[in-house]
SESEVEX-719727 format. One record per residue: residue in three letters; x, y, z of N, C-alpha, C in turn; residue number from 1. Coordinates in steps of 0.2 Angstrom, whole numbers, plus 5000, padded with zeros to 4 digits. Example, Ala and Ser with C-alpha at 12.3 -4.5 7.8 and 13.67 -1.06 7.14 Angstrom:
% SESEVEX-719727
LODREN resn n.xx n.yy n.zz ca.xx ca.yy ca.zz c.xx c.yy c.zz resi
LODREN  ALA 5066 4972 5039  5062  4978  5039 5066 4984 5039    1
LODREN  SER 5064 4989 5035  5068  4995  5036 5064 5000 5039    2
//
This chain:
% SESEVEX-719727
LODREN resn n.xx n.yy n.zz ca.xx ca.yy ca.zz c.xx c.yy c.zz resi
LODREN  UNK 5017 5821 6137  5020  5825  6142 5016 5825 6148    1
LODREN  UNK 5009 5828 6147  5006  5829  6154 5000 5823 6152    2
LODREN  UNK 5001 5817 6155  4997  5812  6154 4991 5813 6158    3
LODREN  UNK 4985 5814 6155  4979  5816  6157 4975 5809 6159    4
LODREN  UNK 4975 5805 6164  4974  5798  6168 4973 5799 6175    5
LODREN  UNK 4966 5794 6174  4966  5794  6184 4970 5794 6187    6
LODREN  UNK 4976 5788 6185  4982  5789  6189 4985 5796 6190    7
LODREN  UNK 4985 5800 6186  4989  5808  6186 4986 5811 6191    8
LODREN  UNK 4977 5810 6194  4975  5813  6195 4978 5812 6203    9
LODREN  UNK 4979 5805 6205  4977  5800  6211 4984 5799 6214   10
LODREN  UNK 4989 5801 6209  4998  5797  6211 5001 5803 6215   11
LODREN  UNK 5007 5803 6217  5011  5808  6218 5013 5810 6224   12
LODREN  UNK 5017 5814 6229  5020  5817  6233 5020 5812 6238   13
LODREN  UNK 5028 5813 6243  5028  5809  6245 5031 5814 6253   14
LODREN  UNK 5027 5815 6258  5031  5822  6264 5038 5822 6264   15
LODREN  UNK 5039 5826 6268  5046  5827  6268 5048 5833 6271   16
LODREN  UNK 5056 5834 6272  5056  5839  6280 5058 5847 6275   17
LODREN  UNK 5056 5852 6277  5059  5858  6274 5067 5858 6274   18
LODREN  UNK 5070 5860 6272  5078  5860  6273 5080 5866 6276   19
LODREN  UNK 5077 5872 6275  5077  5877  6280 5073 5881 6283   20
LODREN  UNK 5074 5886 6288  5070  5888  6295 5067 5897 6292   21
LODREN  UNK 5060 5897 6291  5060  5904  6292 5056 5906 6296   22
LODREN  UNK 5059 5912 6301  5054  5916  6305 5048 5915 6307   23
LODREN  UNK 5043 5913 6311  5035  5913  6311 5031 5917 6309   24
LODREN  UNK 5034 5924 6310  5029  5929  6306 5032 5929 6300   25
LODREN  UNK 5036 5928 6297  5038  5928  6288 5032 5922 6286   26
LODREN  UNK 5035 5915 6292  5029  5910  6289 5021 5914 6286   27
LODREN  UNK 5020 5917 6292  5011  5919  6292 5009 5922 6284   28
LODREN  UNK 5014 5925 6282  5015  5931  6277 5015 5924 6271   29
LODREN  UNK 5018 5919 6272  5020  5916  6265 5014 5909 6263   30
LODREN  UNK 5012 5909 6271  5005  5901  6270 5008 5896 6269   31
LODREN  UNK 5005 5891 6265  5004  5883  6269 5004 5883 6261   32
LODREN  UNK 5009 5876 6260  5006  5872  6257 5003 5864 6255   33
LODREN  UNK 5001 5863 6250  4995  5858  6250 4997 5853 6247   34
LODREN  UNK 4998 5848 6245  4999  5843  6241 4999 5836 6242   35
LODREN  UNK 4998 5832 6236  4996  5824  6237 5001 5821 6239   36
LODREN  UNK 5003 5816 6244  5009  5812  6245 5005 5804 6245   37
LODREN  UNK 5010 5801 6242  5008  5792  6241 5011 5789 6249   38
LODREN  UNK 5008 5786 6251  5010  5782  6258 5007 5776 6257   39
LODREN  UNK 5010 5770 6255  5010  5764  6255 5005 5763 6249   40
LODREN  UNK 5005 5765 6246  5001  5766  6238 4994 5770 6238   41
LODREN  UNK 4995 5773 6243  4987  5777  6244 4989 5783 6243   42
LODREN  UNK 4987 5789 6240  4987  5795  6239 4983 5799 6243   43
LODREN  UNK 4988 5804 6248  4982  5806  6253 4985 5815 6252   44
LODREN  UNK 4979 5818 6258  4983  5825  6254 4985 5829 6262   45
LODREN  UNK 4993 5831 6261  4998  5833  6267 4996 5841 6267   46
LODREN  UNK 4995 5844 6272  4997  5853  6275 5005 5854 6276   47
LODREN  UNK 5008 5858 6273  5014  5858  6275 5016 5868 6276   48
LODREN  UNK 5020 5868 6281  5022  5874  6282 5029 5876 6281   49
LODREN  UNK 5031 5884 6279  5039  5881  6278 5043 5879 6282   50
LODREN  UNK 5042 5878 6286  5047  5875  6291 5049 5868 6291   51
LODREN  UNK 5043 5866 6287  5042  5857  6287 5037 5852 6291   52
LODREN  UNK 5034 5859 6294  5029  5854  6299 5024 5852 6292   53
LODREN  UNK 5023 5847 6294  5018  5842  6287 5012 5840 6293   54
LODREN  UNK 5005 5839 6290  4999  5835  6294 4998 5832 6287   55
LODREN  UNK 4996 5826 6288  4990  5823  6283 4983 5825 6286   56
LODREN  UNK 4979 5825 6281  4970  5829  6283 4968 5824 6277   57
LODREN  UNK 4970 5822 6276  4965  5813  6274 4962 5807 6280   58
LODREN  UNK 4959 5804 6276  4957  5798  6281 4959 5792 6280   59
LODREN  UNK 4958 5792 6273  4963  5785  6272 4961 5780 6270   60
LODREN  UNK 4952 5783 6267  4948  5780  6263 4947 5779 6256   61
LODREN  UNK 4951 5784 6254  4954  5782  6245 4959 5785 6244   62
LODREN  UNK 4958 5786 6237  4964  5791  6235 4963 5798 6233   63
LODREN  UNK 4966 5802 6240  4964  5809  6239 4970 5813 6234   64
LODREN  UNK 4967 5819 6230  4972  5823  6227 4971 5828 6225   65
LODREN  UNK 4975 5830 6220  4973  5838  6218 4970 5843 6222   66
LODREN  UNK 4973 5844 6227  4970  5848  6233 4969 5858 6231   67
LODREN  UNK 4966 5860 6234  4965  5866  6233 4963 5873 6242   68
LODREN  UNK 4965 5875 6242  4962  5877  6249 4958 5885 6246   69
LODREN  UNK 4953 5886 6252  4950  5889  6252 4953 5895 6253   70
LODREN  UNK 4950 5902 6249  4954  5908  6250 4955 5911 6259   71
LODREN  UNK 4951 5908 6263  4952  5910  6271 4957 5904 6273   72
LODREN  UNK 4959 5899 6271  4962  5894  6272 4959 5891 6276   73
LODREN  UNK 4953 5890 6279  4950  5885  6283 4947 5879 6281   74
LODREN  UNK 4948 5879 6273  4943  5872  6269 4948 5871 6265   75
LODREN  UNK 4949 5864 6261  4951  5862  6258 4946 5857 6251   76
LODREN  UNK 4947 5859 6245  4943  5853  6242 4948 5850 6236   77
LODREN  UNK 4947 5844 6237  4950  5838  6232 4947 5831 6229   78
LODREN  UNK 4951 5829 6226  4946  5824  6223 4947 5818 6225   79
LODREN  UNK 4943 5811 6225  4944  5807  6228 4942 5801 6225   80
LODREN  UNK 4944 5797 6224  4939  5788  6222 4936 5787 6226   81
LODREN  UNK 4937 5787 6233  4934  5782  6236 4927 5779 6238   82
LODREN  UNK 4923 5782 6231  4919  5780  6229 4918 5776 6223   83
LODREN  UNK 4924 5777 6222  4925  5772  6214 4927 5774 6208   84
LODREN  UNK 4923 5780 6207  4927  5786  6202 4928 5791 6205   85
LODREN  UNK 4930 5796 6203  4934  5800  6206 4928 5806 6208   86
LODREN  UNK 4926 5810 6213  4920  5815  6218 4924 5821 6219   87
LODREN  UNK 4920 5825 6219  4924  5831  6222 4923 5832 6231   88
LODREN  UNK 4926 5832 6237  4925  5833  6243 4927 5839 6246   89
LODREN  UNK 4926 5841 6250  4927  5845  6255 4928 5845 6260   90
LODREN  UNK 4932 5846 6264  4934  5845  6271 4936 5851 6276   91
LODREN  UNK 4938 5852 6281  4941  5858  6286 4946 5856 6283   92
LODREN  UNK 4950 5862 6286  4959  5860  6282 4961 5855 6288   93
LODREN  UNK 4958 5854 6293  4962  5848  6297 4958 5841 6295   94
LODREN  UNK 4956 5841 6291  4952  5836  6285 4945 5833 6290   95
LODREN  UNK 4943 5837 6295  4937  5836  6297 4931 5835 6294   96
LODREN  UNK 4927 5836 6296  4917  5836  6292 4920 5838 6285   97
LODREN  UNK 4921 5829 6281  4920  5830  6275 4914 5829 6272   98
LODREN  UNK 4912 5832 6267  4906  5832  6262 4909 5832 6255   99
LODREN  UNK 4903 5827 6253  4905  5825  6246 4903 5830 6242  100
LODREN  UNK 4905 5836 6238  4901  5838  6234 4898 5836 6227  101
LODREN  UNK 4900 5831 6222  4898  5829  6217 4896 5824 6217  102
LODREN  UNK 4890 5820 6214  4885  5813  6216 4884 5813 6210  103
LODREN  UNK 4890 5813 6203  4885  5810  6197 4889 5802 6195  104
LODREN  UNK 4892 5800 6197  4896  5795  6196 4899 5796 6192  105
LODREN  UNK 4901 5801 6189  4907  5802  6184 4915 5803 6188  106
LODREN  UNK 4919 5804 6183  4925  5806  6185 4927 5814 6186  107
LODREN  UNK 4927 5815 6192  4927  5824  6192 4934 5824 6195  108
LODREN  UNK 4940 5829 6192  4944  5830  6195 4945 5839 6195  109
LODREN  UNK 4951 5839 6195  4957  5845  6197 4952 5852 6200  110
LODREN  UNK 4949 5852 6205  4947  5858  6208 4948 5864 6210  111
LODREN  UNK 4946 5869 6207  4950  5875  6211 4946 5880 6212  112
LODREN  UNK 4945 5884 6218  4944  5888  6223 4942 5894 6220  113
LODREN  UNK 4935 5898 6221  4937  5905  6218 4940 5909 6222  114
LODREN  UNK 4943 5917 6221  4945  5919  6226 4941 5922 6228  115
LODREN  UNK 4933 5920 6231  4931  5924  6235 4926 5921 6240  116
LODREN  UNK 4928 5910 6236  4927  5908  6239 4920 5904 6238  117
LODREN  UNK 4917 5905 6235  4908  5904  6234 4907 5900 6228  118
LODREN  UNK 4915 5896 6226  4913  5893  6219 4919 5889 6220  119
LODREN  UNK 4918 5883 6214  4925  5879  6213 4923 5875 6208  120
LODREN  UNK 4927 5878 6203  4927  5876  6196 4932 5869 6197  121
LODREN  UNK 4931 5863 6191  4934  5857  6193 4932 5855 6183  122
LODREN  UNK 4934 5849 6184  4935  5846  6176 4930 5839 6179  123
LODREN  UNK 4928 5837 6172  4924  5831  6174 4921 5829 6167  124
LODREN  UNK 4920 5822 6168  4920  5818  6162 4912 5816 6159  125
LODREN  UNK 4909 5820 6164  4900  5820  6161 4899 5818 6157  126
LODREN  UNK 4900 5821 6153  4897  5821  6143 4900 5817 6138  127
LODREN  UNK 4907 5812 6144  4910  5809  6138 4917 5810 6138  128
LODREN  UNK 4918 5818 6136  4925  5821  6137 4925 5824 6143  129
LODREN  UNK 4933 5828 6145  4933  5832  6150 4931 5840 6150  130
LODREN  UNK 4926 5843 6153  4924  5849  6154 4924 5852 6158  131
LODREN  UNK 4924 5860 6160  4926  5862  6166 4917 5865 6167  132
LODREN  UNK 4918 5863 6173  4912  5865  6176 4913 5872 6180  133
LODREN  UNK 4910 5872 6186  4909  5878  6192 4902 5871 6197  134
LODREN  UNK 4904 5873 6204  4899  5871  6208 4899 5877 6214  135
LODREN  UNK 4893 5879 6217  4892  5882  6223 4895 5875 6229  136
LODREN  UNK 4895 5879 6234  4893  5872  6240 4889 5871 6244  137
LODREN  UNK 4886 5871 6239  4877  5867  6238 4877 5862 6233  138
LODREN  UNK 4881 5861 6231  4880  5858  6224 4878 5859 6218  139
LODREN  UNK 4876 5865 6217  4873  5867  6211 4877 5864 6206  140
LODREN  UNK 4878 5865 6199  4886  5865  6194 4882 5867 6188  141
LODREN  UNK 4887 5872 6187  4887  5873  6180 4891 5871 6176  142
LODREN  UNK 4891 5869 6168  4895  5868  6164 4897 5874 6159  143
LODREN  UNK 4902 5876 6159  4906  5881  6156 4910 5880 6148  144
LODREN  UNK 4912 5872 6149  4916  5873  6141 4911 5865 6141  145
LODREN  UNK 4911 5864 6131  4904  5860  6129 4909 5857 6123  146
LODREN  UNK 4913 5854 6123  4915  5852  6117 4918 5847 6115  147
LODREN  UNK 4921 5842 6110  4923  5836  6109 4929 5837 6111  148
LODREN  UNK 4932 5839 6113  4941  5841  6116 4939 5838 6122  149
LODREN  UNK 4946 5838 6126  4946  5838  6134 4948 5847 6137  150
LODREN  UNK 4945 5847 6141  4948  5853  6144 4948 5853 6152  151
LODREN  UNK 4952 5853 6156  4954  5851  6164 4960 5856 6165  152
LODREN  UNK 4961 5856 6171  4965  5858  6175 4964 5868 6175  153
LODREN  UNK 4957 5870 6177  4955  5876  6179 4959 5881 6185  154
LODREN  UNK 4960 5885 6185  4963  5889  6187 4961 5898 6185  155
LODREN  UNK 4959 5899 6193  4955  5905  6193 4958 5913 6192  156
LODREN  UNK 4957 5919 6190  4960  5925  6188 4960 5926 6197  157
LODREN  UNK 4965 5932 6200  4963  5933  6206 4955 5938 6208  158
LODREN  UNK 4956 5942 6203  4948  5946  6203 4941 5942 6201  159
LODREN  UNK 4943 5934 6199  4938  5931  6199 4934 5931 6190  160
LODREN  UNK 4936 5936 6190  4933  5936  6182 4933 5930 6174  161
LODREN  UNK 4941 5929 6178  4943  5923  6169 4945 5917 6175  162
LODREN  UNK 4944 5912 6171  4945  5905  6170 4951 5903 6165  163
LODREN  UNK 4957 5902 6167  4964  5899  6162 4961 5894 6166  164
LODREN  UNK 4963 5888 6159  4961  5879  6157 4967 5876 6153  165
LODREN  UNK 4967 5871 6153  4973  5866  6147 4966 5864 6144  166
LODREN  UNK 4967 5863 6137  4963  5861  6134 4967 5858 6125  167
LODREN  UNK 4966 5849 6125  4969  5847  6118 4966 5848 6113  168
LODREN  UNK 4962 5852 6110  4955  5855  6105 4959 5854 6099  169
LODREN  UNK 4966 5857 6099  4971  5858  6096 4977 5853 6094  170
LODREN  UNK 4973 5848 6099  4979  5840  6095 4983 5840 6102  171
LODREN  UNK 4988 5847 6103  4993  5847  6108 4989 5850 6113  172
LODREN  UNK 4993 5851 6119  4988  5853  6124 4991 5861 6124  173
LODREN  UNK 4986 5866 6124  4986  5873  6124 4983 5876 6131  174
LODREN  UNK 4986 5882 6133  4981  5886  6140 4975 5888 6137  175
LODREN  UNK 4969 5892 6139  4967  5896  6136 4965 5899 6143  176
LODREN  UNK 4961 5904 6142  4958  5909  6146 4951 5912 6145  177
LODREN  UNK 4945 5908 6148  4939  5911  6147 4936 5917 6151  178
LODREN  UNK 4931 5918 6151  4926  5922  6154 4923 5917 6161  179
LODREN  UNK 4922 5919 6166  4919  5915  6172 4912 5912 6169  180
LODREN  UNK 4908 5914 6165  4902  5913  6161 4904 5907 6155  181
LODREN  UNK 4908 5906 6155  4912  5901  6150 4913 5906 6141  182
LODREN  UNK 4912 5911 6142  4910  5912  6134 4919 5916 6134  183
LODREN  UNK 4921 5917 6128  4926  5922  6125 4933 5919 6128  184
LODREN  UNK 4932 5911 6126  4940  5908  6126 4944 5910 6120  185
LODREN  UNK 4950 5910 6123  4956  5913  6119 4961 5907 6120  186
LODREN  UNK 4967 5904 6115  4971  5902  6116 4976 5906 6115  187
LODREN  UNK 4980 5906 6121  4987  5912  6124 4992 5908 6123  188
LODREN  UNK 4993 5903 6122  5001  5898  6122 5001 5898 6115  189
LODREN  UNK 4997 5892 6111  4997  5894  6104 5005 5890 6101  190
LODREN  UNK 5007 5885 6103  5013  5883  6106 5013 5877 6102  191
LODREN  UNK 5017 5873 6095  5013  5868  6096 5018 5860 6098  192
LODREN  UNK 5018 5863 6103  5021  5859  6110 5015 5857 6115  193
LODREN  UNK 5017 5855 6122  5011  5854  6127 5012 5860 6131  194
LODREN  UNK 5008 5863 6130  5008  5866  6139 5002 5865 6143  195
LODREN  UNK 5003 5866 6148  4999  5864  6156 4999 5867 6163  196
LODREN  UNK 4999 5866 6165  4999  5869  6172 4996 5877 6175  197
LODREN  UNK 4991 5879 6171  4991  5888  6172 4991 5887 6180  198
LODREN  UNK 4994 5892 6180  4993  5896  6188 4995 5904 6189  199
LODREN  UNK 4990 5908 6191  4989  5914  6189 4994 5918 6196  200
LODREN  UNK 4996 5925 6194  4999  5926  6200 4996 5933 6202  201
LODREN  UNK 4997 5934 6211  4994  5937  6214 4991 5941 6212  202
LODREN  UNK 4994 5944 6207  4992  5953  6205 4988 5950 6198  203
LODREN  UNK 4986 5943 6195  4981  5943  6190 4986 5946 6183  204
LODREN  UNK 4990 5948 6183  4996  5951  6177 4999 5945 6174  205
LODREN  UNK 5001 5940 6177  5005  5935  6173 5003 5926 6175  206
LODREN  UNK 5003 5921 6170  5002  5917  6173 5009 5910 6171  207
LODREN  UNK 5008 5909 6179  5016  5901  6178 5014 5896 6176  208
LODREN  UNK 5016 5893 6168  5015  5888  6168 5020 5882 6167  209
LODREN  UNK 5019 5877 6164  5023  5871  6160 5023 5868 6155  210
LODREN  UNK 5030 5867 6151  5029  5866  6143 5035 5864 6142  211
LODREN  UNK 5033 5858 6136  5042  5854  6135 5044 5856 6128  212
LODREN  UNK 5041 5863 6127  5041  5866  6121 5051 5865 6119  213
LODREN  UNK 5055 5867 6126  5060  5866  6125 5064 5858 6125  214
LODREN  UNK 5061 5854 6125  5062  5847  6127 5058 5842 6131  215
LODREN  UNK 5062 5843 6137  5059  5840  6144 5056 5846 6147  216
LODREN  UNK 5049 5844 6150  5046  5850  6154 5048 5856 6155  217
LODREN  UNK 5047 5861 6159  5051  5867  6160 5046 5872 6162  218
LODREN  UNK 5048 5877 6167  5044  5880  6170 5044 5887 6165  219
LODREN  UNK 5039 5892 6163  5038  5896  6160 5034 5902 6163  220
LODREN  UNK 5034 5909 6162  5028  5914  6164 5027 5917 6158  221
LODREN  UNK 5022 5919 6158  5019  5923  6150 5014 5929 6154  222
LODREN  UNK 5012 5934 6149  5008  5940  6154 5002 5935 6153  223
LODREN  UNK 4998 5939 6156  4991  5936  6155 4987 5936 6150  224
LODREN  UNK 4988 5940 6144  4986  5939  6136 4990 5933 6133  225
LODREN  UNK 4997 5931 6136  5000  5926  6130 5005 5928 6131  226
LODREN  UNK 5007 5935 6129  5012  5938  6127 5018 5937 6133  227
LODREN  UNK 5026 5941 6130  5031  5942  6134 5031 5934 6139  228
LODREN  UNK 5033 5928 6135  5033  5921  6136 5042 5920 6141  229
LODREN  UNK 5044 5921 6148  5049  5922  6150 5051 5912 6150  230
LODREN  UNK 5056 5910 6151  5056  5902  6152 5062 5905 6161  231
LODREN  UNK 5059 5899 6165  5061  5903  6173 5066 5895 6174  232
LODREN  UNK 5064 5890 6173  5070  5884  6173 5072 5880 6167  233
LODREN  UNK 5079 5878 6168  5083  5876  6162 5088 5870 6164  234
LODREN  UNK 5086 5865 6166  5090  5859  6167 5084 5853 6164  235
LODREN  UNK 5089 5847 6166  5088  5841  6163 5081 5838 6167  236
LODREN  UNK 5079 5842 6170  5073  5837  6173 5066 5839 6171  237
LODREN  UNK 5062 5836 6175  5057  5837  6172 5052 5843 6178  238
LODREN  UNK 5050 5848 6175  5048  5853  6180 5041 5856 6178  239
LODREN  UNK 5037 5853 6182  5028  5855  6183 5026 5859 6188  240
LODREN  UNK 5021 5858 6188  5015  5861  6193 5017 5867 6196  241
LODREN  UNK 5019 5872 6192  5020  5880  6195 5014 5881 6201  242
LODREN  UNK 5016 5886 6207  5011  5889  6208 5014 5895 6213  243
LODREN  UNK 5010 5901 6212  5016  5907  6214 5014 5907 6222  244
LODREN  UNK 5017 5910 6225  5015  5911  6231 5014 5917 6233  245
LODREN  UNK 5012 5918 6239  5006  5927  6241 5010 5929 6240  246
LODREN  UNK 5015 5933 6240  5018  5937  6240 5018 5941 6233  247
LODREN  UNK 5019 5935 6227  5020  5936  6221 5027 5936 6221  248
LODREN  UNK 5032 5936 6223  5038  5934  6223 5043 5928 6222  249
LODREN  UNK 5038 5922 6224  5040  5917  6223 5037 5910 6218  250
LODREN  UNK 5041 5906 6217  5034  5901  6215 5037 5895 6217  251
LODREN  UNK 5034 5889 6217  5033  5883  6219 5034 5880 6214  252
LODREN  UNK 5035 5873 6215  5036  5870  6206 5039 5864 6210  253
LODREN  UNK 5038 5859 6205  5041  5850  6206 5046 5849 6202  254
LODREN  UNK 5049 5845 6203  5055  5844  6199 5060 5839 6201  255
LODREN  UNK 5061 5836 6194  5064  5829  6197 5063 5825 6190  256
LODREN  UNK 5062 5817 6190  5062  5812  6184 5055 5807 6186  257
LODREN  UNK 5053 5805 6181  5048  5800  6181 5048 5798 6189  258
LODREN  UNK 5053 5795 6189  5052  5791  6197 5055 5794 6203  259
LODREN  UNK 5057 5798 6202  5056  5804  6208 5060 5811 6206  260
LODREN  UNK 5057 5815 6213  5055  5823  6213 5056 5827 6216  261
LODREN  UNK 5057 5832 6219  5056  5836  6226 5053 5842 6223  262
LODREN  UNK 5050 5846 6229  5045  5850  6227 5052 5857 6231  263
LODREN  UNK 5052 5863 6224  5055  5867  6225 5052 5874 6227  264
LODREN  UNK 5056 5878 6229  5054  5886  6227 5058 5891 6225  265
LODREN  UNK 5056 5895 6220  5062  5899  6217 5059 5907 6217  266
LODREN  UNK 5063 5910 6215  5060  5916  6214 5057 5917 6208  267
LODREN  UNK 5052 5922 6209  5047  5924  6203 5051 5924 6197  268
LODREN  UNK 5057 5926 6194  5059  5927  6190 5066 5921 6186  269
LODREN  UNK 5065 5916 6193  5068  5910  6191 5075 5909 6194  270
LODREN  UNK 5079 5914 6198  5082  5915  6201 5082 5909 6210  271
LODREN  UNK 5088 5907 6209  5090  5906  6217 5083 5899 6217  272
LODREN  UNK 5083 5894 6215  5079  5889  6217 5083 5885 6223  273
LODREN  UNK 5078 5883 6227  5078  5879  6232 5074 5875 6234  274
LODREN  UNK 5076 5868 6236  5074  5862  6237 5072 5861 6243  275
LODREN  UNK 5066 5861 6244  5060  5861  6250 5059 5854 6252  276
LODREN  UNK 5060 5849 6249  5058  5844  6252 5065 5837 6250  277
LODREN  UNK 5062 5834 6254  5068  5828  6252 5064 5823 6245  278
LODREN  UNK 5067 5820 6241  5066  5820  6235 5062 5813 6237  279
LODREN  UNK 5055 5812 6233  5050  5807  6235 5046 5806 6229  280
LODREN  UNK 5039 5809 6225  5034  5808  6222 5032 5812 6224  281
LODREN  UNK 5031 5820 6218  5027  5826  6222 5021 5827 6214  282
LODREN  UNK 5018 5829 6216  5013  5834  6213 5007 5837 6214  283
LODREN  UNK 5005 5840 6212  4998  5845  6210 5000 5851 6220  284
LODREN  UNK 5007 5854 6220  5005  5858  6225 5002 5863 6224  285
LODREN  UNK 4998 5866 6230  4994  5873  6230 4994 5877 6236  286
LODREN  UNK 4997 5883 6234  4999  5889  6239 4992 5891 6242  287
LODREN  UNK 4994 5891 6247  4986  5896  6250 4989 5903 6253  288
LODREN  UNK 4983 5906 6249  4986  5915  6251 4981 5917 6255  289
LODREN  UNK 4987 5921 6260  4983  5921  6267 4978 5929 6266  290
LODREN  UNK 4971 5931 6266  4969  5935  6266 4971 5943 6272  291
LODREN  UNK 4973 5948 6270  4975  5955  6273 4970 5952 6280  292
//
């Protein structure tokens, strides 16, 4: 189901116009979204607003993805080949003064932001398997999970305290949820199906994820221990990459078939989905929540 490959890391979304118009101040309220589009085989990574204005903030020197923005939304960091394997960078969200933060030649992917700003946890294949680490932007890194399993696709608590990860430790792939220090992982899904994709919501109480427990992928929330596991979509497609948006009212999420997608939004509780983009190659979207 969630095929863990550079390609995964590298492929995906393709821009496209919003289908409807909302208010500018509602905009401000709701933020920018982020994600990878493929443009002539290249993977690069698009800002998009809900109204549809789209920028690309790549260069067009590799293949950028997995994008993340910074909690002021002024930065942006993702991963990139184009140095050969895949680096973690950093750029202005108008994809300015990029800097490379990772220099060990390994494969470092899926990045993600803390919410206060001064950290960014990411997956990387140092040791052999995938691990999640932490780096300052300095470069410092630390490593957090140390084991024969892979564990990727990091995803921060809003208070900044815990660390939800997918990790295959368990044959299938499972959530878990550690300590920012890496200590006192738990696995909360426990499922033995795939799930993937955490993504915690504003208030830190519930996190949205993905799991083809029922079949074909499917969007799911569960509270933040595991428990009260809600299933929010129910059709034939294939439906990834949750991510809620500031408000807490709504999430984001891809959906479509192997060979194409569109990137939706429905309401937090699965209600009323609507189709934001025209149907292309989407994934790894990420909300920026605009700070008070």
């Amino acid at each position: 189901m969630f095929n863990f490959t550079k390609r995964a890391f590298t492929l995906l979304f393709l821009a496209a116009l919003i289908v409807f118009t909302i208010p500018a101040a509602a905009q401000d309220q709701l933020g920018k979204i982020a994600y990878t589009a493929v443009v002539n085989g290249v993977s690069q990574i698009d800002l998009i607003d809900l109204s549809g204005n789209a920028v690309n903030i790549s260069d067009g020197q590799g293949n950028d993805s997995s994008p993340s923005l910074s909690p002021d939304g002024q930065q942006v960091v993702f991963a990139s080949d184009r140095t050969g394997n895949l680096e973690i960078y950093v750029a202005a969200s108008d994809g300015t003064n990029m800097t490379q933060l990772t220099t060990n030649g390994y494969n470092n992917a899926y990045p993600s932001w803390s919410p206060d700003g001064t950290q960014i946890a990411f997956s990387s294949d140092h040791d052999g398997d995938f691990d999640i680490y932490t780096t300052d932007l300095q470069g410092n890194v630390n490593q957090l999970t140390n084991s024969d399993s892979r564990e990727w696709s990091p995803a921060w608590s809003p208070d900044g305290r815990q660390i939800a990860y997918v990790s295959d430790v368990d044959v299938d792939y499972e959530i878990y949820v550690m300590d920012v220090n890496g200590k006192g992982a738990q696995n909360i899904t426990n499922n033995p199906t795939d799930d993937g994709n955490p993504s915690w919501s504003p208030d830190g109480t519930q996190i949205a994820f993905s799991s083809d427990r029922m079949g074909s992928p499917q969007i799911f929330v569960m509270n933040a221990d595991g428990s009260n596991v809600t299933q929010l979509t129910n059709n034939n497609n294939d439906n990834q990459y949750p991510t809620w948006g500031p408000n807490g009212q709504q999430i984001a999420f891809v959906s479509g078939t192997k060979k194409q997608s569109a990137l939706f939004v429905m309401n937090s509780d699965g209600s009323s989905p609507t189709q934001l983009t025209n149907a292309g190659n989407f994934a790894f979207p990420t909300w920026w929540l605009p700070q008070p």
